[in-house]
C-alpha positions in Angstrom: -19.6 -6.9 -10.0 -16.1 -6.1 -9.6 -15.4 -7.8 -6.1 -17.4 -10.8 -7.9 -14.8 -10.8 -10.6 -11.8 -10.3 -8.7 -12.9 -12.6 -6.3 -13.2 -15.7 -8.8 -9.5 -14.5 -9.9 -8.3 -14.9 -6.7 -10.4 -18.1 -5.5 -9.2 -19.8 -9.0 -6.1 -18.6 -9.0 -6.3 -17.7 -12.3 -3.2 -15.9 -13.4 -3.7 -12.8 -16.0 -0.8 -11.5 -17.3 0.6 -8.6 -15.1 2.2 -5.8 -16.7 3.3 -4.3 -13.0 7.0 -4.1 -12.3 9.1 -2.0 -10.0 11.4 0.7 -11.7 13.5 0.8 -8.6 13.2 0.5 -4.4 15.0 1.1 -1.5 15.2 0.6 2.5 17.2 1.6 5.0 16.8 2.1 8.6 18.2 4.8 10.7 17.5 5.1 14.2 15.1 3.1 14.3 12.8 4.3 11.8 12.7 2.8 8.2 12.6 4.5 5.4 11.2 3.7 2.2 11.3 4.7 -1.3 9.7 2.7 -4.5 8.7 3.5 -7.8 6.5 1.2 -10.0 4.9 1.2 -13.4 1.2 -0.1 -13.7 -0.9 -1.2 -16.9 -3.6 1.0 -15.7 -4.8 4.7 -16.3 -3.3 7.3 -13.3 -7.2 8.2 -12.7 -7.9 4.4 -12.0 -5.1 4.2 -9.7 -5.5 7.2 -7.9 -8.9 6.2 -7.5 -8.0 2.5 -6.0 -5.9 4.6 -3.4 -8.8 6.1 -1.9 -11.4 3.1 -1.9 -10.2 1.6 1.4 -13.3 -0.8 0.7 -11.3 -2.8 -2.0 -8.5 -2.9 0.1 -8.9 -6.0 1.3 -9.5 -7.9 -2.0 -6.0 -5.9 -3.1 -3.6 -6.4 -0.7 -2.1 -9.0 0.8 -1.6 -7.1 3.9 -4.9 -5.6 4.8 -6.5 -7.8 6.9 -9.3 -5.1 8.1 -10.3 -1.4 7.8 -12.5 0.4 10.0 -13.3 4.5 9.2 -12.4 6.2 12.6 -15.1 8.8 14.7 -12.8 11.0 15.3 -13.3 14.6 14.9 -10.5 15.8 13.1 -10.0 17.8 9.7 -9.5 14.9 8.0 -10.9 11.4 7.7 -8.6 8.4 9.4 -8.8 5.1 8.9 -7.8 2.3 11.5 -5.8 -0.3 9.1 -5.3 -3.5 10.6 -2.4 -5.6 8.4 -1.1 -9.0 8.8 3.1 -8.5 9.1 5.0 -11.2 9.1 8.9 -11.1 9.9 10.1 -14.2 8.6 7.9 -17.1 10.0 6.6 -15.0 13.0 3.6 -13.2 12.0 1.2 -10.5 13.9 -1.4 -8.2 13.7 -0.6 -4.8 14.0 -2.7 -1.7 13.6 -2.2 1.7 12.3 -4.4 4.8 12.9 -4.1 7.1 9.8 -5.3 10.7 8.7 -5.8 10.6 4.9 -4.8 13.8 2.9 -5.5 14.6 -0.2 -3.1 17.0 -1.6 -4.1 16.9 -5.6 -6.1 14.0 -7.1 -3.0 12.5 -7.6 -1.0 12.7 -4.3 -2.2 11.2 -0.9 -0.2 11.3 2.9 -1.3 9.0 5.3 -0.1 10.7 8.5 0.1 8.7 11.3 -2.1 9.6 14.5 1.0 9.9 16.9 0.3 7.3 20.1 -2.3 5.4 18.5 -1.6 1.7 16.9 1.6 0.2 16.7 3.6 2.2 15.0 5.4 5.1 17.1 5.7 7.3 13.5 4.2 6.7 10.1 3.8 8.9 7.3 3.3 7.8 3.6 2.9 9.9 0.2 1.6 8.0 -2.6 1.9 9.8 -5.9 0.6 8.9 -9.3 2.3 10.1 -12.2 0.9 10.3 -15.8 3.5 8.6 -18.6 4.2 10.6 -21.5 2.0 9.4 -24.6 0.2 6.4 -23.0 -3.0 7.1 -20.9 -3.2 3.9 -19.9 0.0 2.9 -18.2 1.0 5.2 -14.6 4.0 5.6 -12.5 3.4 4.9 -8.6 5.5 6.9 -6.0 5.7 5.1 -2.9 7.8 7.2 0.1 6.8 6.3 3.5 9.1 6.6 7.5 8.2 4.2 9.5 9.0 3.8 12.9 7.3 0.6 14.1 6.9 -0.6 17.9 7.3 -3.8 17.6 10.2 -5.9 17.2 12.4 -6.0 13.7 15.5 -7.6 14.2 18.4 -4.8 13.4 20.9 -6.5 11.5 18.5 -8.2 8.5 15.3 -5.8 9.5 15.9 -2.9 6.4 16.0 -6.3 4.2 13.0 -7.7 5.4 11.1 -4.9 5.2 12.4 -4.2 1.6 11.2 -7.6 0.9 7.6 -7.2 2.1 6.9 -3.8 0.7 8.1 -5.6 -3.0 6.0 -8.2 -2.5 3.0 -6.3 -1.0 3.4 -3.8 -4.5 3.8 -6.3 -6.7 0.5 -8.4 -5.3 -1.3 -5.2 -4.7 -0.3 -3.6 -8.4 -1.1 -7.1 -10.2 -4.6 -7.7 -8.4 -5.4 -4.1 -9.7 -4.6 -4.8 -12.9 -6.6 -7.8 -13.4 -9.6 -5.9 -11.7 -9.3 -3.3 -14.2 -8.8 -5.6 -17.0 -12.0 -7.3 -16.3 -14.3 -4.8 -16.8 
């Protein structure tokens, strides 16, 4: 029921009114590998975001990115996931793919670790934290941190800005869509 109803948001284009907005963000790039910090404050419970970060099924209705998800074989100690997302760097886009280990460190913190070799990204590693706010249960702080060291081509000179731009837009999609799931239930 709730793919049905976000689906008919999205189809409709029926805009709800988003509460989401980043707190504050940064990129910068040094040799090579991009690092990223954001915070963000959602109109949703911290169990109801911590929960979307682990169902990799709705993934693909969230984010504007995710273009597929497949669960890996692998035997490891943890479960990876192979995430296929739709970059694009100005008006060149491409499909890249990026092998993850999922951690669960508390309920409310998550690493994607980066299987080293695999996809098209040399290093990535990603914490996600979700943080309670004082006297409202039904609002939550998201910690984004992520390094990522991509193997494919980001111009140098604007790349930190492009890639600031993208993870803004990909949060602020991602953290809206969320919000209208949860607000149609």
């Amino acid at each position: 029921m709730r793919r049905c109803a976000l689906l008919l948001v999205l189809m409709c284009g029926i805009q709800l009114a988003h509460a989401a907005r980043i707190i504050n963000g940064d990129v910068d790039r040094n040799d090579g590998i991009f690092n990223i910090e954001y915070l963000a404050e959602v109109d949703v419970s911290p169990e109801v975001l911590a929960s979307a970060i682990l169902n990799y099924e709705d993934y693909i209705q969230l984010s504007p990115l995710v273009e597929e998800i497949r669960f890996s074989q692998a035997a490891t100690d943890f479960p990876q996931i192979d995430i296929r997302l739709r970059i694009c760097i100005l008006y060149l886009c491409r499909s890249v793919n990026k092998l993850t280990d999922v951690i669960v460190r508390s309920p409310r913190e998550f690493e994607f670790r980066g299987i080293d070799g695999a996809g098209d990204f040399e290093q990535s590693r990603e914490i996600l934290r979700v943080v309670e706010i004082d006297g409202n249960p039904n609002r939550a702080i998201f910690e984004y941190s992520a390094k990522l060291n991509p193997n494919f081509f980001v111009p140098p000179f604007i790349g930190s800005w492009l890639v600031a731009r993208q993870v803004r837009r990909e949060l602020m999609v991602t953290l809206g869509r969320l919000e209208d799931l949860h607000s149609l239930q």
